[in-house]
N, C-alpha and C positions, 0 to 999 in steps of 0.2 A: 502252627507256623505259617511262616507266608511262603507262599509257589515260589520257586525261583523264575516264571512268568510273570507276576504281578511287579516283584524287584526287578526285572531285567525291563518292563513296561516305565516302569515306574524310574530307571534310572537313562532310559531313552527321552522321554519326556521329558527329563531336568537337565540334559544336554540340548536339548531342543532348545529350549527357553533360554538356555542361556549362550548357545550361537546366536540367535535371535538379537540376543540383548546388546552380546556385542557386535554386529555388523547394525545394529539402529544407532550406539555411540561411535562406532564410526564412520556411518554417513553424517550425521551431524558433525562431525569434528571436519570432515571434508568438508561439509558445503558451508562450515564457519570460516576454512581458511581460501575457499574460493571467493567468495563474497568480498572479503578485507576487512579491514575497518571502516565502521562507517563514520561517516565525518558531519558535522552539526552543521546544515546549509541554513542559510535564515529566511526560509520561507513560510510565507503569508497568504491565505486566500482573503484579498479583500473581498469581492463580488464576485457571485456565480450566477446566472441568469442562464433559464431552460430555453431552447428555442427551437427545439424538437425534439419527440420521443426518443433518441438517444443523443442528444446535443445541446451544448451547451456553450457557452462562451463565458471566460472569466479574465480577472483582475487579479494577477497574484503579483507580490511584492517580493523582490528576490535582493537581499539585500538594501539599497539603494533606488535598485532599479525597478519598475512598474512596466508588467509585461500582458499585453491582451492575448487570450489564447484561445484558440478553439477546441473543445472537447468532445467526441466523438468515441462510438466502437470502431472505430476506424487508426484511433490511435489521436496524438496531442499534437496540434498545430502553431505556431507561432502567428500570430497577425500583426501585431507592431507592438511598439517598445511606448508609453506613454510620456513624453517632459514630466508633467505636475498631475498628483493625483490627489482630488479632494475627497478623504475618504465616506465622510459625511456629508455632503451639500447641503442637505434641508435636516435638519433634525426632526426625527420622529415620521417622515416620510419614508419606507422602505423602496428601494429602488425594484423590488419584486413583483410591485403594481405596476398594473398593463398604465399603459401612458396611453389615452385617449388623442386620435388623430385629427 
């Protein structure tokens, strides 16, 4: 027969596991109704270009509009808004080659 130790172990552990289980589906069910719904934004990274070890500066297209931004561990910066953006200029030229001065 089994100990009333190994049952009394054994049904301490399956109460374990399963407080466990449920405070994981309810943090998730929180942090789904903190969040909200998330909404389809129409964003586009046209061009990313490095321009230091943690920096970057890009081209992303938000809708309509064409935004330069700077990207950093510092966090995302706005730089200007572009009129007209050609997404390609030269074909077959990647804009990721160093431009000779």
């Amino acid at each position: 027969m089994i100990s009333s130790g190994w049952l009394s172990l054994a049904a301490s552990f399956g109460l374990t596991l399963g407080l466990l289980l449920g405070v994981l589906l309810l943090i998730k069910r929180l942090q789904n109704r903190a969040t909200g719904p998330v909404e389809s934004i129409p964003l586009r990274v046209l061009k990313r270009i490095p321009v230091g070890p943690k920096q970057s500066v890009a081209i992303l297209q938000v809708g309509d509009r064409s935004l330069v931004v700077s990207i950093s561990d510092h966090g995302t910066r706005l730089l200007t808004e572009l009129d007209d953006v050609v997404e390609d200029p030269v074909p077959g030229v990647s804009a990721d080659l160093p431009v000779p001065l």
